[in-house]
gemmi code that builds the backbone of each chain (N, CA, C; Angstrom):
import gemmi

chains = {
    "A": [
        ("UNK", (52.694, -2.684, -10.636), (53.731, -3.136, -11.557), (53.088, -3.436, -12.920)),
        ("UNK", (53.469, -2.929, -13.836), (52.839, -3.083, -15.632), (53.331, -4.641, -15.686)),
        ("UNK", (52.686, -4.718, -16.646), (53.158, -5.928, -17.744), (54.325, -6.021, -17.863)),
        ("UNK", (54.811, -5.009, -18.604), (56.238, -4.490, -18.778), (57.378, -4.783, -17.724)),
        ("UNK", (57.194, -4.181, -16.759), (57.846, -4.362, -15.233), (58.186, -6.275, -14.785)),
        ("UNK", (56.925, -6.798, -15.334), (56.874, -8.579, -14.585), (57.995, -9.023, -15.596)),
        ("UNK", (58.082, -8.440, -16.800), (58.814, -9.604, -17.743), (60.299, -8.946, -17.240)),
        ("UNK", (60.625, -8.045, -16.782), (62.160, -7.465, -17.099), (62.927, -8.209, -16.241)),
        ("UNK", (64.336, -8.466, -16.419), (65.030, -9.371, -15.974), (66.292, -7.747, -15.056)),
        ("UNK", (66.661, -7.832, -14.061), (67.959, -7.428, -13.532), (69.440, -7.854, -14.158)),
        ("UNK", (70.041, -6.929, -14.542), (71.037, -7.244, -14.874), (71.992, -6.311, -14.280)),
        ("UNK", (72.889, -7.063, -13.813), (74.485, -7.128, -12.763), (75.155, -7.093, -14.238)),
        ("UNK", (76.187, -5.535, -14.175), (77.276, -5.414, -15.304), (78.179, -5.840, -14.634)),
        ("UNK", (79.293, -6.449, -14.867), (80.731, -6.597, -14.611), (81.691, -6.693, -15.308)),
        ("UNK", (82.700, -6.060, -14.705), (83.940, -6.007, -15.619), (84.822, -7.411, -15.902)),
        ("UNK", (84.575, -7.753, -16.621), (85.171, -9.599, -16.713), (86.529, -9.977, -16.676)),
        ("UNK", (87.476, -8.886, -16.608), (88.584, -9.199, -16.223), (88.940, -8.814, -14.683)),
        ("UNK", (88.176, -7.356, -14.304), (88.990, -7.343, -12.768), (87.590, -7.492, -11.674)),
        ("UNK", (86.544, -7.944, -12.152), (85.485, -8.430, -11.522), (84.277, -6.934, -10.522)),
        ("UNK", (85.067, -5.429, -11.192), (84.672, -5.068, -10.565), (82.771, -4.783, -10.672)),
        ("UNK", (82.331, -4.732, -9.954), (80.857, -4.713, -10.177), (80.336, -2.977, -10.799)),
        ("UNK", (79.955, -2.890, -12.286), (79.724, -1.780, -13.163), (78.559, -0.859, -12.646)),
        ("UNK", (77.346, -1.484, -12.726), (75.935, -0.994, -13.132), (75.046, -2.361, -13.021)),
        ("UNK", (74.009, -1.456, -12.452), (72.731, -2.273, -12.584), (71.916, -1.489, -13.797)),
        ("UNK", (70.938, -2.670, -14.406), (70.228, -2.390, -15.408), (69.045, -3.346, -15.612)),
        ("UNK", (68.798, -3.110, -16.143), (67.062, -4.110, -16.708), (67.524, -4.654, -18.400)),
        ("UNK", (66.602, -5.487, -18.574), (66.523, -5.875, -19.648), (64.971, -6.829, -20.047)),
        ("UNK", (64.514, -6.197, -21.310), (63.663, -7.041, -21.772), (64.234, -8.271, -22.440)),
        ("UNK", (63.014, -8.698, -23.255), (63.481, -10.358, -23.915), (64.036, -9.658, -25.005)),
        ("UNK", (63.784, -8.747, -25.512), (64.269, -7.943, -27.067), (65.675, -7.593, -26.227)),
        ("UNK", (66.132, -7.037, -25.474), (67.443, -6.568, -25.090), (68.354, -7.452, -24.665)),
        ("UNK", (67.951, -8.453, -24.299), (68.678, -9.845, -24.470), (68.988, -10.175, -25.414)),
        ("UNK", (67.953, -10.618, -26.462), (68.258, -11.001, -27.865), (69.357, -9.789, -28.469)),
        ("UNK", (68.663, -8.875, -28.479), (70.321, -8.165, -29.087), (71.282, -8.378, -28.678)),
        ("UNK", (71.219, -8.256, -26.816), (72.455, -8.541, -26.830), (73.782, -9.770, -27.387)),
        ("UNK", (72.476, -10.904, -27.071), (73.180, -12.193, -27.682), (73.717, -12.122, -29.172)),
        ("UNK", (72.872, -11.075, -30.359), (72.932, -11.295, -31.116), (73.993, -10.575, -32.129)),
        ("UNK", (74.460, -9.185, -31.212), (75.219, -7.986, -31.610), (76.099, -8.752, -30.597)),
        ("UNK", (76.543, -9.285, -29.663), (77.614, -9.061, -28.327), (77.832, -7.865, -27.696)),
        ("UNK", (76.948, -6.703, -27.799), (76.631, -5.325, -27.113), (75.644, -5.432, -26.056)),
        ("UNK", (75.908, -4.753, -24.953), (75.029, -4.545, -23.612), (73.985, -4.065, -24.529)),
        ("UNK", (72.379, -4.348, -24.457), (71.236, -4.003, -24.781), (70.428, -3.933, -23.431)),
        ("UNK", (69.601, -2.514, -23.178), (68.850, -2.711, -21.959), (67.555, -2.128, -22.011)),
        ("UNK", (66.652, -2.160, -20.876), (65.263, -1.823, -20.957), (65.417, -0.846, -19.902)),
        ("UNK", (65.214, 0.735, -20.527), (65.321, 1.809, -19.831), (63.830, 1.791, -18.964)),
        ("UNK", (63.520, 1.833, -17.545), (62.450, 2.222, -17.306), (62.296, 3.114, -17.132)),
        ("UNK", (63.014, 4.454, -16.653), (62.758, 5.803, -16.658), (62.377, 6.301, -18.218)),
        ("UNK", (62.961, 6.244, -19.220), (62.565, 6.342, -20.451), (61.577, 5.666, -20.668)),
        ("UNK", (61.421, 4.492, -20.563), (60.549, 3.242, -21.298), (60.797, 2.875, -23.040)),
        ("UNK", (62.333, 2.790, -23.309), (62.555, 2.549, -24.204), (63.632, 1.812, -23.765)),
        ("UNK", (64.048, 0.600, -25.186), (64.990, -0.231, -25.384), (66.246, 0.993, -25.886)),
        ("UNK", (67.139, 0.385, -25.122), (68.807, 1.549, -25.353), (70.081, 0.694, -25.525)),
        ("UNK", (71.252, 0.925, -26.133), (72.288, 0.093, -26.240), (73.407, 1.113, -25.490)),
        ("UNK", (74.044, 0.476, -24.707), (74.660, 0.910, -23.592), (75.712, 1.862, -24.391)),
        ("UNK", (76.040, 2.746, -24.558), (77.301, 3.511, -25.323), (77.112, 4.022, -26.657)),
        ("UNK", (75.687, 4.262, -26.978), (75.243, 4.204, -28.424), (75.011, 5.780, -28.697)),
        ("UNK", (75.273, 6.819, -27.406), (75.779, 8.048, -27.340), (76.957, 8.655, -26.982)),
        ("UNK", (77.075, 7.627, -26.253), (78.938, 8.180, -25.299), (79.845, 7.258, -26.036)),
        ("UNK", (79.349, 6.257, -27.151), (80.859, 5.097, -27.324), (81.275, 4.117, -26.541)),
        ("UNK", (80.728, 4.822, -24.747), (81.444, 3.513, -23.793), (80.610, 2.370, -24.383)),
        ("UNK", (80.608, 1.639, -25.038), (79.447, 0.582, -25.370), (80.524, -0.970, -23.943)),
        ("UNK", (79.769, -1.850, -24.323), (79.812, -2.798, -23.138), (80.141, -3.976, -23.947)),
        ("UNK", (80.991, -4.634, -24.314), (81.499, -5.797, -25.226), (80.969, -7.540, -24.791)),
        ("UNK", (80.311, -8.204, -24.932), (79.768, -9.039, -23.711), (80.464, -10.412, -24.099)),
        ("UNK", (81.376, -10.686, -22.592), (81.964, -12.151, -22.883), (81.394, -13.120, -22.652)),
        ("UNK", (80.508, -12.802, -21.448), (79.919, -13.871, -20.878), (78.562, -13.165, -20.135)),
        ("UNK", (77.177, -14.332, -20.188), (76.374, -14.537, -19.081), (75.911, -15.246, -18.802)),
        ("UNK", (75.603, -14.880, -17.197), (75.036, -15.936, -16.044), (74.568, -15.539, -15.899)),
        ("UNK", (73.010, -16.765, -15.563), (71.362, -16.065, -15.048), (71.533, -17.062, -13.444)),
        ("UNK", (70.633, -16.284, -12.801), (70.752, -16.552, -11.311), (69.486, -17.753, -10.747)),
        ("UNK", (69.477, -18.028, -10.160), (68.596, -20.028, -9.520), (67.237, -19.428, -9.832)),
        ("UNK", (66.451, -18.265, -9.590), (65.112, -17.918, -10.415), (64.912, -17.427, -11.184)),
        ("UNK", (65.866, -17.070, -11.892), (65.773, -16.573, -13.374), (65.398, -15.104, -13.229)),
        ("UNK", (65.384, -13.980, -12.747), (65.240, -12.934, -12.438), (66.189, -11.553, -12.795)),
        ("UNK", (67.340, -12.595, -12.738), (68.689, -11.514, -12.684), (69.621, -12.255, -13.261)),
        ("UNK", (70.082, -11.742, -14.622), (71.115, -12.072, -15.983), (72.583, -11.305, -15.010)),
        ("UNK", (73.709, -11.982, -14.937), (74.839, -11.232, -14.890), (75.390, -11.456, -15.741)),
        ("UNK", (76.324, -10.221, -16.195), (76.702, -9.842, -18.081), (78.100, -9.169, -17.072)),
        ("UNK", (79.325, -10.072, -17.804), (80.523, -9.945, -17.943), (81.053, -9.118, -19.387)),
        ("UNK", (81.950, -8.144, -19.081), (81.727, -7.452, -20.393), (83.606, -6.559, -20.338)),
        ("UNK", (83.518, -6.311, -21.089), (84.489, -5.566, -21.548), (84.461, -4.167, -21.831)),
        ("UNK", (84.208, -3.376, -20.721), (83.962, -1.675, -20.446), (84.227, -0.767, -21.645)),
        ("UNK", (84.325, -0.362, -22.588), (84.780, 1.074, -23.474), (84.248, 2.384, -22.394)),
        ("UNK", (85.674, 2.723, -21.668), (85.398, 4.187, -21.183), (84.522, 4.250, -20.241)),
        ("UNK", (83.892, 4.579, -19.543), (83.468, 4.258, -18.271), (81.800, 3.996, -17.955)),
        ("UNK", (81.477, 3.122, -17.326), (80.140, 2.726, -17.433), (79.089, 3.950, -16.768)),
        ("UNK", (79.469, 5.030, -16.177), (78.517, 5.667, -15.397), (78.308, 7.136, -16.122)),
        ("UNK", (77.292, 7.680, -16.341), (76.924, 8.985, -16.705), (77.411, 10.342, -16.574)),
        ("UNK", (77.798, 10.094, -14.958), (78.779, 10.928, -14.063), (80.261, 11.040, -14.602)),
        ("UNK", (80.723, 10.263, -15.114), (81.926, 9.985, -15.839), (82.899, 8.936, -14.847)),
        ("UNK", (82.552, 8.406, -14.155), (83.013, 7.545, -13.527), (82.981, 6.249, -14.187)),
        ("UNK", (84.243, 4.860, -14.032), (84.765, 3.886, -14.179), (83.117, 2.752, -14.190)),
        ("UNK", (82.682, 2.843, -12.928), (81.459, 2.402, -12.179), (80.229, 3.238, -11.236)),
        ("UNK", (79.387, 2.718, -11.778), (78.148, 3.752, -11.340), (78.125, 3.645, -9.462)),
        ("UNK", (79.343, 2.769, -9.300), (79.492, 2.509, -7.666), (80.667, 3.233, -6.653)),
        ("UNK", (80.822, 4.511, -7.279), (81.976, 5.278, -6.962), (81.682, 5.788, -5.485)),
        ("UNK", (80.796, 5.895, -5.030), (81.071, 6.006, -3.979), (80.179, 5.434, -2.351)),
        ("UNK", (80.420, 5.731, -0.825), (80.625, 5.103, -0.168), (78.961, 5.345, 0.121)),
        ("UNK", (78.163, 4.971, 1.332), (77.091, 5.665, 1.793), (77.053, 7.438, 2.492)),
        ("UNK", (78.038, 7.062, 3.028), (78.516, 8.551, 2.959), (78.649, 9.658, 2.583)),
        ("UNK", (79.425, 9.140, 1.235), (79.121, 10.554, 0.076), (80.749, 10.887, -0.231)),
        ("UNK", (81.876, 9.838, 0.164), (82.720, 9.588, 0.050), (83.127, 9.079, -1.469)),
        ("UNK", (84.100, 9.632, -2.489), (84.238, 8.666, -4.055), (85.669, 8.243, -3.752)),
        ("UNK", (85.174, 6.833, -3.618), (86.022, 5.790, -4.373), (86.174, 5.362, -5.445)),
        ("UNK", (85.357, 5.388, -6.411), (85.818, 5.407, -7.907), (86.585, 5.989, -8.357)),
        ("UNK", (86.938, 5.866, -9.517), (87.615, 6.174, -10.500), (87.051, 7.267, -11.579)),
        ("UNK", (87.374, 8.001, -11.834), (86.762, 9.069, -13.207), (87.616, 8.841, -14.154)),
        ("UNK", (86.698, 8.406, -15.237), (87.386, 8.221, -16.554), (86.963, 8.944, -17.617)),
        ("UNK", (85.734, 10.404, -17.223), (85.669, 11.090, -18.534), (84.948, 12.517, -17.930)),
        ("UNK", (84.719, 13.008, -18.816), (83.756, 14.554, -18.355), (83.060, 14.003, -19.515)),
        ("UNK", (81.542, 14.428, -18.173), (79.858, 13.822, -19.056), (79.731, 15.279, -19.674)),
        ("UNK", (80.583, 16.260, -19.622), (79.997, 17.183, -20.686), (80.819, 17.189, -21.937)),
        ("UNK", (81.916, 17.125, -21.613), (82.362, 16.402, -22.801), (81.887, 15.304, -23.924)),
        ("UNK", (81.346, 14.516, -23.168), (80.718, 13.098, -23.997), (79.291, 13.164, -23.924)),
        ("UNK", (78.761, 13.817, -23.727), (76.895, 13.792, -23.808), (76.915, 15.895, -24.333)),
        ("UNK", (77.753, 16.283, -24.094), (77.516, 17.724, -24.469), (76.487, 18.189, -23.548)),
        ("UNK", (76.364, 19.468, -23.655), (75.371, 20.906, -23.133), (74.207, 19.915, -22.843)),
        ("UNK", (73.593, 19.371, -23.558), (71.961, 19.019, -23.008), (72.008, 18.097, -21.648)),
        ("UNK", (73.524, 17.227, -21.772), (73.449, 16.416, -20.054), (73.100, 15.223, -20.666)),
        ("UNK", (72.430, 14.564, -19.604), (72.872, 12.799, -19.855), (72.181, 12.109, -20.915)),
        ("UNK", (71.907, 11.209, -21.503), (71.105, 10.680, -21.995), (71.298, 9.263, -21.167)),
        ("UNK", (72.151, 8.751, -21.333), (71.685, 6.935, -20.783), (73.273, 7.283, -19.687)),
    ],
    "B": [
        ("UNK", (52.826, -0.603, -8.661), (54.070, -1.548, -7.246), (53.770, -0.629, -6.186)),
        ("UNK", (53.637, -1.315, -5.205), (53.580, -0.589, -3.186), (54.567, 0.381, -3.197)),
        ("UNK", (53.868, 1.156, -2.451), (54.790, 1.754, -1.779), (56.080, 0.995, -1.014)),
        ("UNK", (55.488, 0.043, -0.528), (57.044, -0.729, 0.227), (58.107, -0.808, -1.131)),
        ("UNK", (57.172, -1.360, -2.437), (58.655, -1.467, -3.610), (59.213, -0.561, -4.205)),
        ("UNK", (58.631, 0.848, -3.421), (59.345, 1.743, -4.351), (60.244, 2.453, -3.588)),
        ("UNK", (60.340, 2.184, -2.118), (61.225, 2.297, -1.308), (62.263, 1.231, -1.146)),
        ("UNK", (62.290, -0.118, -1.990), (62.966, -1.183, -1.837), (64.462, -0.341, -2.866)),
        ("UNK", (65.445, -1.082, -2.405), (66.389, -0.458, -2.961), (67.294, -1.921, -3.569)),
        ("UNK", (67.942, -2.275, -4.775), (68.497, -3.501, -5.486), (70.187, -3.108, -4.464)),
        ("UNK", (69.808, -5.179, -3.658), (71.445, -5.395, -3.329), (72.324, -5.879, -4.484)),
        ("UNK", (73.203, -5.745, -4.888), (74.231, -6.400, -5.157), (74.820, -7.162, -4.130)),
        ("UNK", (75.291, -7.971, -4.191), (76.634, -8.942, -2.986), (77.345, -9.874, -3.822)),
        ("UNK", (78.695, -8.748, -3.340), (79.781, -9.671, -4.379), (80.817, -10.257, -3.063)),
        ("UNK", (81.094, -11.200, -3.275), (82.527, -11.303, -2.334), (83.722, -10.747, -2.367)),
        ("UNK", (84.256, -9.955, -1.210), (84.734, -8.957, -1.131), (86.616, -9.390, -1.339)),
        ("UNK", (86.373, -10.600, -1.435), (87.781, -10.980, -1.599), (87.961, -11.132, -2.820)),
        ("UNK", (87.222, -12.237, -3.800), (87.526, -12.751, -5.082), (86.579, -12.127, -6.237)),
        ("UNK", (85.653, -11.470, -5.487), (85.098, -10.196, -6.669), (83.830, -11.099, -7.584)),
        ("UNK", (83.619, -12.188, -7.002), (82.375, -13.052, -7.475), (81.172, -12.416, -7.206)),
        ("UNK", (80.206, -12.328, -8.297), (78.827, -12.101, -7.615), (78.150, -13.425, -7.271)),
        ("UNK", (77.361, -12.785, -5.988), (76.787, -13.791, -5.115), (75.265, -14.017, -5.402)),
        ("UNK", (74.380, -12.602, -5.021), (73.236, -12.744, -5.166), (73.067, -11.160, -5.479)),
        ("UNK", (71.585, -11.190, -6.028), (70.910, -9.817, -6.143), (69.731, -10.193, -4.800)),
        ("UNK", (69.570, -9.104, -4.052), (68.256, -8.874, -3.125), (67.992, -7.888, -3.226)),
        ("UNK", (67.033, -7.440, -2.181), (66.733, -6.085, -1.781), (66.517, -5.511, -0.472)),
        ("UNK", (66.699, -4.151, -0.678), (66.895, -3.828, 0.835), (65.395, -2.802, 1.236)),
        ("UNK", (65.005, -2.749, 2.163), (64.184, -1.245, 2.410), (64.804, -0.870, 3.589)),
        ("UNK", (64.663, 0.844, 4.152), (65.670, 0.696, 5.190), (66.196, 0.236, 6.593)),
        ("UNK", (65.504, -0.322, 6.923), (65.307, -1.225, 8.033), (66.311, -2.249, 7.870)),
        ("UNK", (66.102, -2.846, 6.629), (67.317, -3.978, 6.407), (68.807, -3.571, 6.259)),
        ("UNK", (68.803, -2.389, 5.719), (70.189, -1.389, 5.584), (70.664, -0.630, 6.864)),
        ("UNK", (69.547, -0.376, 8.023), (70.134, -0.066, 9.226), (70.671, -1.207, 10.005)),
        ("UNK", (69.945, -2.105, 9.814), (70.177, -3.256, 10.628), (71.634, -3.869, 10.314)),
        ("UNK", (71.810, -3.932, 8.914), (72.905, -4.357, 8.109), (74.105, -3.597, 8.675)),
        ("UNK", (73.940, -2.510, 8.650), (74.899, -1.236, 9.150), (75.019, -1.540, 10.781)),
        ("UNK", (74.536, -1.928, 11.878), (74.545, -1.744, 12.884), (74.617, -3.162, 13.241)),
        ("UNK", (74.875, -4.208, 12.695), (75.380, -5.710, 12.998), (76.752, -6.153, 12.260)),
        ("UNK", (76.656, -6.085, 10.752), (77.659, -5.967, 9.940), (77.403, -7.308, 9.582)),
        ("UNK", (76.106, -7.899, 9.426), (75.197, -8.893, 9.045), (74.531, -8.491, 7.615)),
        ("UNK", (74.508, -9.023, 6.549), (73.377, -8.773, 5.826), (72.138, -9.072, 6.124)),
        ("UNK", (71.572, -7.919, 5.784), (69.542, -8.250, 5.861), (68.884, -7.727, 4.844)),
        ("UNK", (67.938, -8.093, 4.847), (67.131, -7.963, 3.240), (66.212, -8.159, 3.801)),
        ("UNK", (65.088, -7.449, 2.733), (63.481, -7.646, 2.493), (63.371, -8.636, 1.048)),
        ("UNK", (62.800, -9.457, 1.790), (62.125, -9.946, 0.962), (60.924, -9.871, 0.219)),
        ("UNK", (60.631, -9.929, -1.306), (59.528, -9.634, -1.548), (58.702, -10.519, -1.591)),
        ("UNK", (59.004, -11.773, -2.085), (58.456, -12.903, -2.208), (57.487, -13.268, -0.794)),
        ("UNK", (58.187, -13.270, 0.489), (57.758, -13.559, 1.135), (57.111, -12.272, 2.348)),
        ("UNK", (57.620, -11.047, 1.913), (56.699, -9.601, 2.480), (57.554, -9.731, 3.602)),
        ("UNK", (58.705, -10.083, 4.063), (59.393, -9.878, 5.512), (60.897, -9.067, 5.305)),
        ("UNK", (61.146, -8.974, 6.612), (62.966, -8.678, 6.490), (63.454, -10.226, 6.624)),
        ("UNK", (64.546, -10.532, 6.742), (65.317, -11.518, 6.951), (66.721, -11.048, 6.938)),
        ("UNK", (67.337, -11.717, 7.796), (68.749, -11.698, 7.747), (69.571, -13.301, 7.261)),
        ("UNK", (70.328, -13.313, 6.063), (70.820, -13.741, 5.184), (71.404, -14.908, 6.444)),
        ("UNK", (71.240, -16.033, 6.214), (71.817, -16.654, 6.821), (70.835, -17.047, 8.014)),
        ("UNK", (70.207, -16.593, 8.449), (69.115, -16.894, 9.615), (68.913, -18.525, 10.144)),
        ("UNK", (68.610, -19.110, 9.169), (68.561, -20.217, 9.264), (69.571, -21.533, 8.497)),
        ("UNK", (70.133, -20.780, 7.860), (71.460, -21.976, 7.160), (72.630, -21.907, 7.849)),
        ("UNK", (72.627, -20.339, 8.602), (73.897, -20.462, 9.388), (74.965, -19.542, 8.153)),
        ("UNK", (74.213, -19.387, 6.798), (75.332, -18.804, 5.562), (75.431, -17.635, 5.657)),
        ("UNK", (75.808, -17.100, 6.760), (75.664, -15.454, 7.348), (76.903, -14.518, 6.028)),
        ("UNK", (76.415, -13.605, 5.622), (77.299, -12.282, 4.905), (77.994, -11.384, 5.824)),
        ("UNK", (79.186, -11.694, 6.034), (80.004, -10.620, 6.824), (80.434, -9.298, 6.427)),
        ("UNK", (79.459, -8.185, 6.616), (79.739, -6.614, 5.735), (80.608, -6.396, 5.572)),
        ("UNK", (81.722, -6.131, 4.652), (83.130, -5.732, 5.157), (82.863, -3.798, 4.051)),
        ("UNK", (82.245, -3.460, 3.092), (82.208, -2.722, 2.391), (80.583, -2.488, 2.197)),
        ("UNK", (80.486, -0.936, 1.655), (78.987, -1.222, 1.258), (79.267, 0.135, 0.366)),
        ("UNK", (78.957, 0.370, -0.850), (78.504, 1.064, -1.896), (77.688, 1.708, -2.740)),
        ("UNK", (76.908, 2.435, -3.244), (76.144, 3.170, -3.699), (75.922, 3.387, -4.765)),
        ("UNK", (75.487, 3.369, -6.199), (75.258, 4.053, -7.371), (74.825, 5.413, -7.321)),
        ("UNK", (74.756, 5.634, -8.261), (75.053, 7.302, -8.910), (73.530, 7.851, -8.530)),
        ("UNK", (72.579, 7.221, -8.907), (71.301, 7.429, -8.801), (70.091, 6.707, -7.403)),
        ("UNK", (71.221, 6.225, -6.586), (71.062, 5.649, -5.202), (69.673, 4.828, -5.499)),
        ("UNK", (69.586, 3.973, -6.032), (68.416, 3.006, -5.877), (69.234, 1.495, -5.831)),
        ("UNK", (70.605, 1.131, -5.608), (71.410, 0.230, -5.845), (72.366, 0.375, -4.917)),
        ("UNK", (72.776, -0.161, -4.190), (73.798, -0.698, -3.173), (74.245, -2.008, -3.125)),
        ("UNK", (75.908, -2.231, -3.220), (76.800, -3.163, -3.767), (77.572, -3.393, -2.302)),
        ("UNK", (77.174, -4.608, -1.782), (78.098, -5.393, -0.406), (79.019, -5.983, -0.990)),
        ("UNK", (80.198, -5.861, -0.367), (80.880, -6.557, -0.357), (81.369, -7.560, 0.766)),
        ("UNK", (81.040, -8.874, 0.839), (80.965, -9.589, 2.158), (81.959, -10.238, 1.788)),
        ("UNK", (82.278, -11.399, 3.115), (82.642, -12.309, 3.422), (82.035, -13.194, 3.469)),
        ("UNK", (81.809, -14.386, 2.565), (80.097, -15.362, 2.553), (80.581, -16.838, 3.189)),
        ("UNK", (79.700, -17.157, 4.363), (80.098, -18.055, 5.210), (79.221, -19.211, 4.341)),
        ("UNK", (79.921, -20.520, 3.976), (79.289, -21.550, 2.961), (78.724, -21.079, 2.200)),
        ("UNK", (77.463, -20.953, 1.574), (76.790, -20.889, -0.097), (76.144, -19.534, 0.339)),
        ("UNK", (75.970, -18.787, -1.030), (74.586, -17.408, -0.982), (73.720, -17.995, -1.594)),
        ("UNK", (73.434, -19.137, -2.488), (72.715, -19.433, -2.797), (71.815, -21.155, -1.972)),
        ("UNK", (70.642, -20.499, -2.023), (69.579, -22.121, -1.397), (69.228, -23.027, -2.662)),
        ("UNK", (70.285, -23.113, -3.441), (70.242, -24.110, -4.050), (71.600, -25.300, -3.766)),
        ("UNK", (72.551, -24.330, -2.847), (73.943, -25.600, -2.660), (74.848, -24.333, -3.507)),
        ("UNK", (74.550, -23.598, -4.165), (76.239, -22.923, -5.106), (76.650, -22.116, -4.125)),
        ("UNK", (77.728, -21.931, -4.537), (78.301, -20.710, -3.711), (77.726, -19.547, -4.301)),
        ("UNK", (77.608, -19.031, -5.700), (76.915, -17.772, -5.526), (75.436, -18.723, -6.325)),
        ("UNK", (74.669, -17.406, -6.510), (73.248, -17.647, -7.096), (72.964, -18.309, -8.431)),
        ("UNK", (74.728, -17.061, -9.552), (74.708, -17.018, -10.676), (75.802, -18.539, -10.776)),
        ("UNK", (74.706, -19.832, -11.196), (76.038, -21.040, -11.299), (75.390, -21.604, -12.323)),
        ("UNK", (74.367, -20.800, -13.398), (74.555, -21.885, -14.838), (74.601, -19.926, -16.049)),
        ("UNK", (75.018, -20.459, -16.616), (74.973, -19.925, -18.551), (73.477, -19.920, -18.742)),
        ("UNK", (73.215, -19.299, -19.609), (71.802, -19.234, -20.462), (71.257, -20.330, -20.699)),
        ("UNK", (72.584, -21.214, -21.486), (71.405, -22.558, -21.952), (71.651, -23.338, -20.738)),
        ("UNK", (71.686, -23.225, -19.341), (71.947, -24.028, -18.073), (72.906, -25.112, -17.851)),
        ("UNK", (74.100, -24.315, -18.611), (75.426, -25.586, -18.471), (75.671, -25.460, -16.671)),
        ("UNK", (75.951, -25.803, -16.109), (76.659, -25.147, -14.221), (77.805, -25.073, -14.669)),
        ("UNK", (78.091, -23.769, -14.330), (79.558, -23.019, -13.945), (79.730, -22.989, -12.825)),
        ("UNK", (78.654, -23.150, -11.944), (79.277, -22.593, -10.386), (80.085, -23.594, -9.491)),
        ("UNK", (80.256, -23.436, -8.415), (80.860, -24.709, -7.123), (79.634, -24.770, -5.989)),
        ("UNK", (79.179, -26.021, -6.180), (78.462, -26.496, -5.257), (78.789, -26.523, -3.973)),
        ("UNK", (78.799, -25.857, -2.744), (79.460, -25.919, -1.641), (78.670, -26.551, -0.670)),
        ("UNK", (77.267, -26.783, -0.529), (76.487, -27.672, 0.752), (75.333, -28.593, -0.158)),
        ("UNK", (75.039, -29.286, 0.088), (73.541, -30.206, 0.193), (72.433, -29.270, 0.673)),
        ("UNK", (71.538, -29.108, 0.022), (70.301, -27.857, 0.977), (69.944, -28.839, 1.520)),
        ("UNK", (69.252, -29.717, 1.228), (68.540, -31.054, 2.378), (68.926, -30.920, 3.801)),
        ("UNK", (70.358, -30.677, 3.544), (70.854, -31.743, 4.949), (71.211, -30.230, 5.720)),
        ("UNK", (70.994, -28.765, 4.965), (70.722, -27.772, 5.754), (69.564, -26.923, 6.293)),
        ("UNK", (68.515, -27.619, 4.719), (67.260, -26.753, 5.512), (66.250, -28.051, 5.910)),
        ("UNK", (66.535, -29.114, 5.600), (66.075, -30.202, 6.017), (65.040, -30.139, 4.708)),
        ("UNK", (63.800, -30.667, 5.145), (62.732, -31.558, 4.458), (62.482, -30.670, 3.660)),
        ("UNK", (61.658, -29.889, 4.506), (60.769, -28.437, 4.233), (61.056, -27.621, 3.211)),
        ("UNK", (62.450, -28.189, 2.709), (62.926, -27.241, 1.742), (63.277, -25.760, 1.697)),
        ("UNK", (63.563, -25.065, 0.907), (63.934, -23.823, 1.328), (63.298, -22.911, 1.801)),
        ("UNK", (63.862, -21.772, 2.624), (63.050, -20.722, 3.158), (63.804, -19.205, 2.976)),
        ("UNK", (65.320, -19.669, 2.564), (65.741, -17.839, 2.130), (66.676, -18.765, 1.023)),
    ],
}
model = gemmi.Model(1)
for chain_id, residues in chains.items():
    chain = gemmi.Chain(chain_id)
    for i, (resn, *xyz) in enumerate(residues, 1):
        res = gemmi.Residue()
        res.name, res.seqid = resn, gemmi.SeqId(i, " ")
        for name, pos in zip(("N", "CA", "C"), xyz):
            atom = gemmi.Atom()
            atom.name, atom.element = name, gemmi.Element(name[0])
            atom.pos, atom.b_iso = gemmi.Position(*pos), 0.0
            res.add_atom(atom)
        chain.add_residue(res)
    model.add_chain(chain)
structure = gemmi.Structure()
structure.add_model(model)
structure.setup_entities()
C-alpha cells in the first residue's frame, strides 16, 4: 500500500433525497477540500492516480448536501444531489445490478453519447 | 497491499427498509459465500486478519435480505435488516457525526453493557 493509498478516505455516494446508495469512491485531503469548498463531489482516482471532479466530462456532476464520516474516520458518506446518472455504463447507480448478472437499475443515458467514441473517462 | 487485499472486495450495508447507511466493510470470498449460504453478514476483517460474522458477539446480527454489485465488481451493497446497532460504538449506523463531529446519529445500546469490559471486538 503507497503513501498515497494510507491517507485516502472511502467514500459512500448517496442520493439524499431517496437514499439510494450511488458509487463508491476515494478521496484525498485535496478532494475533500474541494469538495467542501466548490459543494461538488471531488475524488481520488486510483486507477488513474489523479484528483477528478465527478461530472467534469459527462455534466452528471454530484451537488453535495451533506457529510458523514464513520466512528474511524476511514469512510466520508456524501449525500448529494445526482445530475444524470452516477455510473459510466449509463446507469442511475453504479449498483444496477444483482450478483447474478441480473439489472435492476435504472438507465439514464448512453455512455457513448456522453463520453463519445473514445469510451469512459471517469 | 497482499494479495488477501486485493482480493478483498468494499461492503456497503444500508438498511434495507429506511435506506440508511450502516457501515462500510469488506468482504473476501469466503465471507460472501458464507453470507450467501446463511443470509448472515460476514466480513474480513483487516484490522484484525480474520473473517467474522457481524454480530458474533453483540448478538447485532445483519439479516441479508438483498445483495448488489457495481459496474466494475470490486463493491457490493447489502441490504439488511440490522438487529440493534452496526456500529461498536452504541449508533445505529457507523456514520453518526458531520465533519466537525456534531452526532447526527441514534444511539441504540451501551457497548459496555454489550461487550463488557474488554471493550470492543467487531
Amino acid at each position: 500500500m503507497t503513501h498515497k493509498e494510507k491517507e485516502l478516505k472511502h467514500a459512500i455516494v448517496q442520493d439524499y433525497e431517496t437514499g439510494e446508495v450511488l458509487m463508491l469512491a476515494h478521496m484525498d485531503e485535496e478532494a475533500l477540500r474541494l469538495t467542501l469548498e466548490t459543494g461538488k463531489a471531488h475524488f481520488w482516482s486510483r486507477s488513474r492516480g489523479k484528483l477528478w471532479r465527478k461530472g467534469e466530462e459527462s455534466g452528471h456532476e454530484q451537488l453535495v448536501k451533506d457529510i458523514l464520516i464513520d466512528c474511524d474516520e476511514d469512510t466520508v458518506l456524501l449525500k448529494v444531489k445526482q445530475i444524470g446518472g452516477a455510473c459510466h455504463t449509463g446507469y442511475r447507480s453504479c449498483f444496477y445490478r444483482t450478483l447474478d448478472g441480473k439489472i435492476v437499475g435504472e438507465k439514464v443515458f448512453e455512455p457513448e453519447e456522453v463520453y463519445g467514441a473514445k469510451g469512459r473517462s471517469e
